[in-house]
C-alpha positions as CSV (number, residue, x, y, z in Angstrom):
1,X,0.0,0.0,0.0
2,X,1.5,3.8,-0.9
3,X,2.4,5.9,2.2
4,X,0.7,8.7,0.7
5,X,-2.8,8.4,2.1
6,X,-4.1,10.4,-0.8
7,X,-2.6,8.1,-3.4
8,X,-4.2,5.3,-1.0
9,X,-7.2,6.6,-1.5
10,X,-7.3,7.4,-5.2
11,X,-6.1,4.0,-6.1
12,X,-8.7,2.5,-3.9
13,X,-11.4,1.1,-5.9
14,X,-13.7,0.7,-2.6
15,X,-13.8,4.1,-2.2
16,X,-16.7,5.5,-5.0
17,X,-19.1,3.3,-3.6
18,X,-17.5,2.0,-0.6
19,X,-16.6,-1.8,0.3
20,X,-18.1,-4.9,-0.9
21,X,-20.9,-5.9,0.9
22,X,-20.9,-9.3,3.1
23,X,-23.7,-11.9,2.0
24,X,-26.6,-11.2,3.8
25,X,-26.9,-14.5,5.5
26,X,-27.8,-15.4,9.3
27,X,-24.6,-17.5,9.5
28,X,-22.2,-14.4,8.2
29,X,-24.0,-11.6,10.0
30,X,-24.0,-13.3,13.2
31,X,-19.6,-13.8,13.2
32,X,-18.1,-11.4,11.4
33,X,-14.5,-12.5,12.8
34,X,-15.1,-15.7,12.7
35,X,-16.0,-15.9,8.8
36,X,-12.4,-15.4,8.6
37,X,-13.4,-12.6,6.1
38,X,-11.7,-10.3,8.1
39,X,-8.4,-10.1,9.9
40,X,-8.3,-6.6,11.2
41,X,-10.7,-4.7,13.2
42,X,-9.9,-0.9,13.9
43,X,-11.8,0.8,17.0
44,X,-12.7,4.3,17.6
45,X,-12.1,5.8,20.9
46,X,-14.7,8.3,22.3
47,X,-18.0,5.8,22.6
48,X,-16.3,2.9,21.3
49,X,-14.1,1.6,24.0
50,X,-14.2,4.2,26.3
51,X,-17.3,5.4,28.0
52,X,-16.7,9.0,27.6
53,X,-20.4,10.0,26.9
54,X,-20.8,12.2,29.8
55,X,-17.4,14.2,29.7
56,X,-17.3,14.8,25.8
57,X,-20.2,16.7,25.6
58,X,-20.2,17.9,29.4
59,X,-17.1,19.6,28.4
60,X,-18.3,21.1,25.0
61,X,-21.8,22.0,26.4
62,X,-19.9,24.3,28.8
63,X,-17.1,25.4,26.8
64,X,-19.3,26.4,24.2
65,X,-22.1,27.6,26.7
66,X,-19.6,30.4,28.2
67,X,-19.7,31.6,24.5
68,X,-23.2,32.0,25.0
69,X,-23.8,29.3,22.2
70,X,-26.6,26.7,23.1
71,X,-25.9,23.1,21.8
72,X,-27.3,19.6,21.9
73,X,-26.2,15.7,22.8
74,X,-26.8,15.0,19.0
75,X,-25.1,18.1,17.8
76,X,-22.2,17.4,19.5
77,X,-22.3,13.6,18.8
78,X,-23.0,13.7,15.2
79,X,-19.4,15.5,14.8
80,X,-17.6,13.6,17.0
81,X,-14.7,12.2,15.9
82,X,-13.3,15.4,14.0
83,X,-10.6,17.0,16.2
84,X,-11.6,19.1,18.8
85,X,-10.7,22.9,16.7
86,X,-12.6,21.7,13.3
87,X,-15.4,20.7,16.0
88,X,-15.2,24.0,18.0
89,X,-15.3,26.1,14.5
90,X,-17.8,24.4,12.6
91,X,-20.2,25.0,15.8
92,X,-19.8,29.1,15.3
93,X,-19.5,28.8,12.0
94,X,-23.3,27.3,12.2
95,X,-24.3,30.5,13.5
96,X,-22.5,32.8,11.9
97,X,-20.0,33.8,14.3
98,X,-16.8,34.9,13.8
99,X,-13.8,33.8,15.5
100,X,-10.3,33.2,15.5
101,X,-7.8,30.8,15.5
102,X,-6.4,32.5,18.8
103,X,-9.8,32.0,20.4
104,X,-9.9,28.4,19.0
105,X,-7.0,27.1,20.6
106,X,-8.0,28.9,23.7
107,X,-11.4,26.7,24.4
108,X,-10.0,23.9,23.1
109,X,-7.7,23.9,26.1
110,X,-10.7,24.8,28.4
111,X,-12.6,22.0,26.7
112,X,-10.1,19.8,28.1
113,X,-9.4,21.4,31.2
114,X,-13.2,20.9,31.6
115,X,-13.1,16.8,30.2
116,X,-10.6,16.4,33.1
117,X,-12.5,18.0,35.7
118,X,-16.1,15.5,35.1
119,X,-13.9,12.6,36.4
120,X,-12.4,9.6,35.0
121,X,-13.1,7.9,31.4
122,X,-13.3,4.2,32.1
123,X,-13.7,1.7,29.3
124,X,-16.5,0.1,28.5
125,X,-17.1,-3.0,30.6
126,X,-17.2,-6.0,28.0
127,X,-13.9,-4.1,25.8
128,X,-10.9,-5.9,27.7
129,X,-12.9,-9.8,27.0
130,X,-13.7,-8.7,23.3
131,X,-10.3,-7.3,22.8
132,X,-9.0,-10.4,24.3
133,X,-10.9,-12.9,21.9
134,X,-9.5,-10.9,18.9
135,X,-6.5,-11.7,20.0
136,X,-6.7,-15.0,20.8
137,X,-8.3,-15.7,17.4
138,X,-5.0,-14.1,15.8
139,X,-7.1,-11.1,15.0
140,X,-5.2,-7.4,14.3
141,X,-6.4,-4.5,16.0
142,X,-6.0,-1.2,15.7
143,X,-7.3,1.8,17.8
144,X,-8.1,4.9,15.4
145,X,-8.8,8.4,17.3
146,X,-9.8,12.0,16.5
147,X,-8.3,12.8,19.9
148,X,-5.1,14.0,20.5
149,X,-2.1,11.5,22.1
150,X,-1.9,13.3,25.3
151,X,-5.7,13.4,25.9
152,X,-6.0,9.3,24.7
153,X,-3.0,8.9,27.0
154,X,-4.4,10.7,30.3
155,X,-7.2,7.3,30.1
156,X,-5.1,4.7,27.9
157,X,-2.8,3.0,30.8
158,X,0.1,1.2,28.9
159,X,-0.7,-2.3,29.2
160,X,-4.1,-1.3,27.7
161,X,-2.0,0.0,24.6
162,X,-0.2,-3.1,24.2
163,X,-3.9,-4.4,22.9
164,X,-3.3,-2.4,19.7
165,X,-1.0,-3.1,16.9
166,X,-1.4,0.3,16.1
167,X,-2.7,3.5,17.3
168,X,-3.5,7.0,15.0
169,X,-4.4,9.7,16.6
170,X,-5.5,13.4,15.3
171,X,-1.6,13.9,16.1
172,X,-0.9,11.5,13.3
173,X,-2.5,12.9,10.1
174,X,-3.7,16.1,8.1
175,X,-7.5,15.4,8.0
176,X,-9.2,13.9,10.8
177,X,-12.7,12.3,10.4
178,X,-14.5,12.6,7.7
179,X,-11.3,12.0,5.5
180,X,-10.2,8.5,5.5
181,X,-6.7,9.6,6.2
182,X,-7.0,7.7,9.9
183,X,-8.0,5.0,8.7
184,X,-5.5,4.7,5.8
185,X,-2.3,5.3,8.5
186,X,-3.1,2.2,10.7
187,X,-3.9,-0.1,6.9
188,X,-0.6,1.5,6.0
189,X,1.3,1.0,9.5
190,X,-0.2,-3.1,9.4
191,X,0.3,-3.6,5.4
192,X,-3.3,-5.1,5.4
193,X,-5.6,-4.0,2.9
194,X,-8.9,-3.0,3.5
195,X,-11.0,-5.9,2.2
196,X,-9.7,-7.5,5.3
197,X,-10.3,-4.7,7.4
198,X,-14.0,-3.6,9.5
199,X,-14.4,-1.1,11.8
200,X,-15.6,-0.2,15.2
201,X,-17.5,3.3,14.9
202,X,-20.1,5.1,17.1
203,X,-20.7,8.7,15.0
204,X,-21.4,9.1,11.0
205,X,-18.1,10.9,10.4
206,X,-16.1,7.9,11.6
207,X,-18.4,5.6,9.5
208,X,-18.3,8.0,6.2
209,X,-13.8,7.9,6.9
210,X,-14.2,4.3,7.2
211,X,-16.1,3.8,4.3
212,X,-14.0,5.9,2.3
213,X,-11.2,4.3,3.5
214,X,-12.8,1.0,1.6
215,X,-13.6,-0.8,5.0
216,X,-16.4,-2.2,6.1
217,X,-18.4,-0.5,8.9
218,X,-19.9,-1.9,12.1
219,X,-21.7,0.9,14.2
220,X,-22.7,0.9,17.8
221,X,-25.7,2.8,19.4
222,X,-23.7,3.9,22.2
223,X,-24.7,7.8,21.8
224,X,-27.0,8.3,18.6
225,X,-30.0,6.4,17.4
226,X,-29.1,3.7,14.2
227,X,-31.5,6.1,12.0
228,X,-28.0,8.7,12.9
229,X,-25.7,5.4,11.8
230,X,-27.5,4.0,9.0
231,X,-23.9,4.5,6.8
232,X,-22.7,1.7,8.3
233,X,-23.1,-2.0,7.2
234,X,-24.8,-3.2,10.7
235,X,-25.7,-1.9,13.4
236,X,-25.9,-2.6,17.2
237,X,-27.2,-1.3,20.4
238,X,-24.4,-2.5,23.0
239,X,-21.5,-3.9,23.1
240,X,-22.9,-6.9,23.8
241,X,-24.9,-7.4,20.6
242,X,-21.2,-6.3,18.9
243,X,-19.6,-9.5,20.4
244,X,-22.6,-11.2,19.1
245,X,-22.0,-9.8,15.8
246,X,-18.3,-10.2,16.0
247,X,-18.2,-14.0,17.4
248,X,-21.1,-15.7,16.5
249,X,-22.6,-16.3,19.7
250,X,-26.0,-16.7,20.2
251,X,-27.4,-15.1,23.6
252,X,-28.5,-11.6,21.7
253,X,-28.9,-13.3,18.3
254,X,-32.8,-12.3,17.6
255,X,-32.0,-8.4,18.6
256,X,-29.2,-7.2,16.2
257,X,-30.0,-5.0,13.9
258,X,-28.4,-6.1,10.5
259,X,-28.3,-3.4,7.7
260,X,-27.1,-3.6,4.1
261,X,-30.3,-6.1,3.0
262,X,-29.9,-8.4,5.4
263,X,-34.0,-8.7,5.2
264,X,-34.1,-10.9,8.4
């Protein structure tokens, strides 16, 4: 694969129309890993593994609020994933406000000064056994974030990094989310190509980089309704509907929510 995400991504014939749909067949759509069709997964951060619901948009509610700029949850969510100063601008740019990149960089370190003050992230309670399955099934992971390093590593504890073969950050690339840049770095960095490749995602600007990207797309309902995720290729509501999906079991098998014709 070229090192030049941009060449990546023109020579990438997934990318027009996004990747190649999986057979729409109970057997497949219940274990997705263990099809064997896929031998990377690459996980978001923010509502993916780490339960940060409260704190991301606590923080930007506030921020944003001193401004005296009203938001939502689902205005919030629907960006996440795009680093924090495209975030913070494309907010006042909704309404028409000016403001500069001096101002910028000041809330964005309020913003985080506020994250840290709402209290510990912790990760999501079934992450560490799913993790460790892919693992154990020889699976590659990678952990693909619009956050910053020093933010992901003020919650990522080292021998919680050592899960990854490879972690991007927004420190790491020229576009963050939408772009598929992200999500070209970690193919790049594990030489797998993206056929092989699905992603974790909570938020449509992950799942549109993703798609881009030419992987496959799973999307979890941890803070916006599946009508806000319908990008992806299936859904779920929990992460324990996304082992499900992931490893065939069968204890939430009648409530996924499969997506991409799957007609059951």
């Amino acid at each position: 694969m070229s090192t030049d995400p941009n060449s990546a991504l023109a020579s990438n014939p997934h990318t027009a129309e996004g990747p190649a749909l999986l057979p729409a067949t109970t057997e497949t759509s219940l274990s997705v890993i263990c099809s064997q069709k896929f031998s990377v997964s690459l996980w978001d951060w923010d509502g993916v593994l780490v339960d940060s619901r409260r704190n991301f948009y606590g923080a930007y509610e506030k921020v944003l609020r001193e401004q005296s700029i009203i938001t939502s949850p689902r205005e919030i969510f629907l960006r996440e994933g795009e680093p924090t100063p495209v975030l913070l601008r494309a907010i006042f740019d909704s309404r028409h406000i000016s403001v500069d990149d001096d101002k910028i960089r000041e809330l964005v370190i309020r913003r985080r000064e506020y994250d840290f003050a709402l209290g510990e992230r912790k990760l999501f309670t079934a992450v560490p056994r799913i993790l460790r399955r892919l693992r154990d099934a020889g699976q590659r992971t990678g952990l693909v974030t619009g956050s910053s390093r020093s933010s992901l590593d003020n919650v990522l504890q080292p021998e919680q990094a050592r899960w990854f073969d490879v972690i991007v950050t927004a420190d790491d690339v020229t576009h963050g989310k939408p772009h598929p840049e992200p999500f070209l770095r970690a193919m790049q960095a594990l030489k797998a190509d993206p056929k092989t490749c699905v992603v974790i995602e909570n938020a449509p600007f992950g799942i549109q980089a993703a798609r881009a990207a030419g992987c496959a797309v799973i999307a979890i309902c941890s803070t916006l309704s599946k009508q806000d995720l319908s990008g992806a290729d299936w859904v779920v509501h929990d992460h324990e509907e996304l082992e499900t999906l992931l490893f065939g079991d069968v204890r939430s098998k009648d409530t996924l929510t499969p997506l991409s014709g799957d007609s059951r």
